[in-house]
C-alpha positions as CSV (number, residue, x, y, z in Angstrom):
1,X,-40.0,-25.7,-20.1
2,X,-38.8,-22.8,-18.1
3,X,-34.9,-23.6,-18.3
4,X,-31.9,-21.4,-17.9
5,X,-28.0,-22.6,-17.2
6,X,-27.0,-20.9,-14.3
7,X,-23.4,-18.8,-15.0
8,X,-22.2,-20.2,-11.6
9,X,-19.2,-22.5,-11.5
10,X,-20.1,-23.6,-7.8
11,X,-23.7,-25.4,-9.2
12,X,-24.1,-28.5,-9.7
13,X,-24.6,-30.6,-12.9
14,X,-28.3,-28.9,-14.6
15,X,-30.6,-31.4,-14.9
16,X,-33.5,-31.0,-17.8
17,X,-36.5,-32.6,-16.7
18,X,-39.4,-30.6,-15.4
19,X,-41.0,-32.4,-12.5
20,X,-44.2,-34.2,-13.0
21,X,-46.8,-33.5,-11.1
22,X,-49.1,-36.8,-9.9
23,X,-52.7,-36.8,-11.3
24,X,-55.2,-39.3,-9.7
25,X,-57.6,-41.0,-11.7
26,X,-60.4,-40.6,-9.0
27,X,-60.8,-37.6,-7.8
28,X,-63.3,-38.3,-5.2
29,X,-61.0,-36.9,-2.2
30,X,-60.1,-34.0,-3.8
31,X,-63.9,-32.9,-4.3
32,X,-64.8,-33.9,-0.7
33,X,-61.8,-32.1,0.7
34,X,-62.7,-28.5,-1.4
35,X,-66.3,-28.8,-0.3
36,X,-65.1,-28.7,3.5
37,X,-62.4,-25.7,2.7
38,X,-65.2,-23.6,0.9
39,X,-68.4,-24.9,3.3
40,X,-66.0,-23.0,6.5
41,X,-64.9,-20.6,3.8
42,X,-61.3,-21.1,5.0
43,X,-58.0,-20.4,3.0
44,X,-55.4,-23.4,1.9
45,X,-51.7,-22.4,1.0
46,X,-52.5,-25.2,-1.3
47,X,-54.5,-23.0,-3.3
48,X,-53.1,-19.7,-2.9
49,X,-49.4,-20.9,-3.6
50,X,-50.2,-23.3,-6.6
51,X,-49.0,-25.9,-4.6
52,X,-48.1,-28.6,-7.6
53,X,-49.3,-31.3,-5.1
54,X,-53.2,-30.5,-4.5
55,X,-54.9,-33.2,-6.3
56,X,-52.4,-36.4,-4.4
57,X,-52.7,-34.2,-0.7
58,X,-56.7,-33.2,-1.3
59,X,-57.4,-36.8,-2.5
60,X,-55.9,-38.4,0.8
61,X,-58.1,-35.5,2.9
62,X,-55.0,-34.0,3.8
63,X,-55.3,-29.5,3.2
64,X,-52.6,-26.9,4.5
65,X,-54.7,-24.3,6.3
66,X,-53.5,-20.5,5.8
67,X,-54.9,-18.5,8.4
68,X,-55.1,-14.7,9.1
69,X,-56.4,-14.4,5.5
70,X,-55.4,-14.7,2.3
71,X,-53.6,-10.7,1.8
72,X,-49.7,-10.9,2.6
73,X,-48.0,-7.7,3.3
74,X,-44.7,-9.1,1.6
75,X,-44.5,-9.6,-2.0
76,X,-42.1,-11.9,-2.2
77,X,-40.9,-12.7,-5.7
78,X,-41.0,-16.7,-5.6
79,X,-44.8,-16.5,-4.0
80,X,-48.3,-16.7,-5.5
81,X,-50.0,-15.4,-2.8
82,X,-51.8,-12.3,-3.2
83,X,-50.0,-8.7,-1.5
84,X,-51.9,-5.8,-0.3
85,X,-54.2,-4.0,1.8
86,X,-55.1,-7.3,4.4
87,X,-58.5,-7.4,5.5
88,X,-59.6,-7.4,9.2
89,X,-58.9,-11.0,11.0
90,X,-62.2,-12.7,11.7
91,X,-62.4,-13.6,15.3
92,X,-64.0,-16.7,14.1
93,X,-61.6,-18.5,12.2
94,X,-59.8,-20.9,14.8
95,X,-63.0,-22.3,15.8
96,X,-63.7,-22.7,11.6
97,X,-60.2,-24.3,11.4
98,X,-61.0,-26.6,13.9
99,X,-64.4,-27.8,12.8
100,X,-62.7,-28.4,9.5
101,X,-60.0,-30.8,10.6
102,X,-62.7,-32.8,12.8
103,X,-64.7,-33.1,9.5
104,X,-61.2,-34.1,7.7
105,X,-60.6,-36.5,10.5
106,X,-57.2,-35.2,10.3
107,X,-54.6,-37.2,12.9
108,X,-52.3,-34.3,11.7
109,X,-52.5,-30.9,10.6
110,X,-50.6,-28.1,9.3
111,X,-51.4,-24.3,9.6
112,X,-49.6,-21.8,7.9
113,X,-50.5,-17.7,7.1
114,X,-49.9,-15.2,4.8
115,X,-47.6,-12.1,6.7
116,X,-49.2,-9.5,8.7
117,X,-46.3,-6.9,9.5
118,X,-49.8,-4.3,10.0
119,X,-50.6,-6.5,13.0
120,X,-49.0,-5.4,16.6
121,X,-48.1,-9.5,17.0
122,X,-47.6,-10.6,13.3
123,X,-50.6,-12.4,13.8
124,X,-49.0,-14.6,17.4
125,X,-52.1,-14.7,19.1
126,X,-54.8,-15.4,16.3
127,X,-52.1,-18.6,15.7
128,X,-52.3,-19.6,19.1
129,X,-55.8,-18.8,19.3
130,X,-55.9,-21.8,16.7
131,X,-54.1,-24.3,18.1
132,X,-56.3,-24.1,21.0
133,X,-59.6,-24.7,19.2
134,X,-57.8,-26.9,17.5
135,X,-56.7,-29.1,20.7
136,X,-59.9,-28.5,21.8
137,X,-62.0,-30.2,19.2
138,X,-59.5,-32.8,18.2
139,X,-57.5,-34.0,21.3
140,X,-55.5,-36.5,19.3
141,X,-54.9,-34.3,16.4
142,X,-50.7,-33.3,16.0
143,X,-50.3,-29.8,15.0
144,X,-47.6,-28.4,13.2
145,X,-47.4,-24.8,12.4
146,X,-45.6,-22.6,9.7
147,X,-45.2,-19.2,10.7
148,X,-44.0,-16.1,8.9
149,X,-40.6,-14.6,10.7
150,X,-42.0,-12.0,12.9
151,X,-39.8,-9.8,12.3
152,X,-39.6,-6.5,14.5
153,X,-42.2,-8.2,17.0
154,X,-40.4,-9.3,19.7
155,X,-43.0,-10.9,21.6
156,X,-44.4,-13.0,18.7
157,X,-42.4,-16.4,18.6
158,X,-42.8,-17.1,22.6
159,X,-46.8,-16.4,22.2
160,X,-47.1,-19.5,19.3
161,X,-44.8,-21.8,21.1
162,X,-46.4,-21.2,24.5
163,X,-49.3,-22.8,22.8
164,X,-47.9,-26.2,22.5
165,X,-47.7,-27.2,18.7
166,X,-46.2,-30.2,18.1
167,X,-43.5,-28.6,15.6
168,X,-42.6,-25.6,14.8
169,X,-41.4,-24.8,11.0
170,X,-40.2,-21.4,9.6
171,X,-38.6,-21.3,6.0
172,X,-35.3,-20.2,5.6
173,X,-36.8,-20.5,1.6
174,X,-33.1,-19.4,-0.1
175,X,-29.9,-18.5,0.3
176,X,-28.7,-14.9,2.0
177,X,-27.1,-14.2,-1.4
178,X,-30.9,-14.2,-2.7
179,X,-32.5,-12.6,-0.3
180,X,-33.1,-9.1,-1.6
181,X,-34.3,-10.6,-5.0
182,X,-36.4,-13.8,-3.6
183,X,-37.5,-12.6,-0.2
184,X,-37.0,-8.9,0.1
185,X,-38.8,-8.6,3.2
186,X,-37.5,-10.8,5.3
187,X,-33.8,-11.3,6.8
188,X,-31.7,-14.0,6.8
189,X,-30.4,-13.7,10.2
190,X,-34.0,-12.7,11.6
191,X,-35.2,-16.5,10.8
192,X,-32.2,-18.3,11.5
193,X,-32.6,-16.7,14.7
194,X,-36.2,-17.3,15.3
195,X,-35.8,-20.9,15.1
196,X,-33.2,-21.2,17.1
197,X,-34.9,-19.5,19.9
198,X,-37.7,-22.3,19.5
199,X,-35.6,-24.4,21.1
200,X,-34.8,-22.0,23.5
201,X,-38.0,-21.3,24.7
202,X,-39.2,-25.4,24.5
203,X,-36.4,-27.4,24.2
204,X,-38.3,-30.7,23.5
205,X,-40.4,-29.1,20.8
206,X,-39.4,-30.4,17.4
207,X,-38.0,-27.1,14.7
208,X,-38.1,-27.4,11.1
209,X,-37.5,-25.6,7.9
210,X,-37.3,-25.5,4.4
211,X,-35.2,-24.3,1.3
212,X,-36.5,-24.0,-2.7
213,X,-33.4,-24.9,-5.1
214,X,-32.9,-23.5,-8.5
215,X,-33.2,-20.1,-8.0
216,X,-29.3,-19.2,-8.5
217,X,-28.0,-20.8,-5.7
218,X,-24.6,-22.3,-5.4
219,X,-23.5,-25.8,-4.2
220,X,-21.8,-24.8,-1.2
221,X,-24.2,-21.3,-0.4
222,X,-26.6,-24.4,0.1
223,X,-24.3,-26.7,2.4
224,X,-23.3,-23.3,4.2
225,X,-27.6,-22.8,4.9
226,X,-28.0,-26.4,6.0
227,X,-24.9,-26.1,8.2
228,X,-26.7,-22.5,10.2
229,X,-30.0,-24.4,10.1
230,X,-28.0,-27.8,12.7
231,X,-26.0,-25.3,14.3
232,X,-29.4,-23.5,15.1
233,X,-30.6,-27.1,16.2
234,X,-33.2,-27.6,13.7
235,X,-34.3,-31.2,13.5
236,X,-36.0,-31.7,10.2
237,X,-35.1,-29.8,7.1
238,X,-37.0,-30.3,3.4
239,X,-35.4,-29.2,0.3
240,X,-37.5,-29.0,-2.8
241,X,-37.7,-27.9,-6.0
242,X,-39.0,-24.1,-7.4
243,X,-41.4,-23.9,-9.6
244,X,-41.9,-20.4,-11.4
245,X,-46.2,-19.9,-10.5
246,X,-46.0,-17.4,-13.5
247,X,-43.8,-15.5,-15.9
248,X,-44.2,-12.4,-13.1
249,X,-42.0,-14.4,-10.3
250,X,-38.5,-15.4,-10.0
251,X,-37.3,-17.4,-13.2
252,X,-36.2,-20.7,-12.7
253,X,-32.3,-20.8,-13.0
254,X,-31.8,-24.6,-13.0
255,X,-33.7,-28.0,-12.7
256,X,-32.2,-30.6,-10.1
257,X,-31.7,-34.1,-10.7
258,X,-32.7,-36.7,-8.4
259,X,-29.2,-37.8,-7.8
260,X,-28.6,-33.9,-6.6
261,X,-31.3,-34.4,-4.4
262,X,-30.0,-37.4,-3.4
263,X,-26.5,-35.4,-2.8
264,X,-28.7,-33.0,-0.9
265,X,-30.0,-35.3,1.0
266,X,-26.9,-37.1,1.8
267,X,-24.8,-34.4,3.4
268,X,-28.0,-33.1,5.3
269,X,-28.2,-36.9,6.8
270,X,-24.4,-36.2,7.8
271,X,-24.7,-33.1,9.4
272,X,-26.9,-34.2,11.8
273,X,-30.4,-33.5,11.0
274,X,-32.9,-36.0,12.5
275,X,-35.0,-36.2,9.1
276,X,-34.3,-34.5,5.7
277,X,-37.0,-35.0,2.5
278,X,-35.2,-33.8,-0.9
279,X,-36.9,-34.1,-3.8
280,X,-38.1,-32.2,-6.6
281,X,-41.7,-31.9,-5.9
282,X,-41.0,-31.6,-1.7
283,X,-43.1,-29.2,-0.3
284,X,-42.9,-28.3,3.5
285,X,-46.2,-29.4,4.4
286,X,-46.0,-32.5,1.5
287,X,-46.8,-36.0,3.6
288,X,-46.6,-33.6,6.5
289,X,-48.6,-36.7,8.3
290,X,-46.1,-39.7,7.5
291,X,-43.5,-37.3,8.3
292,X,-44.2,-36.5,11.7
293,X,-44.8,-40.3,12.6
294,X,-41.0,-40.9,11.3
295,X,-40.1,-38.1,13.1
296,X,-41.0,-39.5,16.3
297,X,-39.6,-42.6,15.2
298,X,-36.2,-40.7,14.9
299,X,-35.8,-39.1,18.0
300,X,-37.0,-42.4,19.5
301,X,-34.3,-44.1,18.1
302,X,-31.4,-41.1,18.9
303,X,-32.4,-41.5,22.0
304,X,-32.1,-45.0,22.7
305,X,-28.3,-44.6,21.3
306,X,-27.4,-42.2,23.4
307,X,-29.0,-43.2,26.2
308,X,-25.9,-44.5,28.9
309,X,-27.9,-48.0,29.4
């Protein structure tokens, strides 16, 4: 077990127990699922970032689909995806994506992608270019997109959301204390901001975003994130556990407990956020599905109690 006590006096109690990771006994999903990614020849974030929930999400036909292939210009030291030299887009992925989520007979679908700071747009258009085909092929198919922070492409953000998914997630992924160790790349500010200029841009779109725990963080560096992310009006936020993909990443600094999650959870439920998921095996794209249909639920019901009738 990797397991180290943080020296912080701000962290929570340390909890000792490694997550388990759900095996099913058939495995008939799963195998139908990897014969549709590899017939399109199509990348998953499932694969590429370990994801500890692949056989329970590939069993229930449900695959996170990382477009602008499978090279990331960041090397980010929490990630297991691959960093280098990317290779060209091909101009015939969206139409690939969206073959494979009518073959899925997905009602909801996530896409996600590697970074591509070599790109003049990041990557915008080739992600918009997806939802289309997408929308095209399945009509009643949801969409929700994860998108890298665009950083230093101005133009990026308003090309995706023009394109109508039905939410938007970027990944705050840490603490600003951590960011030069965890996500070198990137900057704090630069994702807070792009979020909240989401809602800016569509107003009625639903924003989300998520945060890894037990990489160093303290209590309150936590509750001081989760407090930007509702003052940047983000409506869901999931908080999960890190896992260490190999003795080359981050080490793992602490384990939370389900009654810190639950603590997690608690405050995020009393700040304001229309849906929070905290848990030690919560992934952002985990149940991404169920999720969105409580979503709705939620902002139904918001609503109708501030509605003046």
């Amino acid at each position: 077990m990797e397991y180290e006590e943080s020296n912080s006096k701000d962290v929570v109690n340390i909890g000792q127990t490694k997550p388990k990771i759900k095996i099913p006994h058939d495995v008939t999903g799963f195998n139908a699922t990897l014969s549709i990614v590899k017939e399109f020849r199509l990348n998953t974030v499932c694969e590429e970032a370990a994801c500890p929930n692949i056989m329970e999400c590939w069993n229930k036909s449900h695959a996170t689909f990382m477009i602008l292939g499978s090279i990331c210009t960041r090397k980010c030291s929490f990630c297991n995806v691959a960093t280098g030299m990317p290779d060209k887009l091909d101009p015939h992925e969206p139409e690939k994506v969206a073959q494979a989520v009518k073959k899925l007979n997905l009602k909801h679908v996530v896409i996600t992608s590697v970074d591509r700071d070599d790109l003049s747009d990041g990557g915008a258009n080739h992600f918009a270019q997806t939802i289309y085909s997408i929308k095209n092929v399945n009509p009643n198919t949801t969409i929700e997109v994860l998108t890298p922070d665009f950083l230093k492409k101005p133009e990026a953000l308003e090309i995706v959301v023009r394109a109508k998914p039905d939410i938007y997630n970027h990944n705050l992924e840490t603490v600003p204390s951590l960011y030069r160790k965890i996500r070198p790349g990137a900057r704090y500010f630069n994702s807070l901001n792009l979020l909240k200029n989401v809602k800016e841009i569509d107003g009625n779109m639903f924003t989300k975003s998520g945060l890894m725990v037990g990489l160093g963080e303290s209590i309150e560096e936590l509750f001081q994130v989760m407090d930007d992310l509702r003052v940047a009006n983000v409506d869901f936020l999931t908080v999960g556990q890190y896992l260490r993909p190999s003795a080359e990443h981050a080490e793992i600094k602490k384990y939370y407990t389900s009654e810190e999650f639950g603590i997690i959870k608690q405050r995020a439920d009393a700040m304001g956020f229309l849906m929070t998921s905290a848990s030690d095996l919560t992934r952002s794209s985990y149940h991404a599905d169920e999720d969105f249909q409580m979503l709705k639920q939620k902002q139904l019901e918001r609503n109708a109690k501030n509605s003046p009738n």
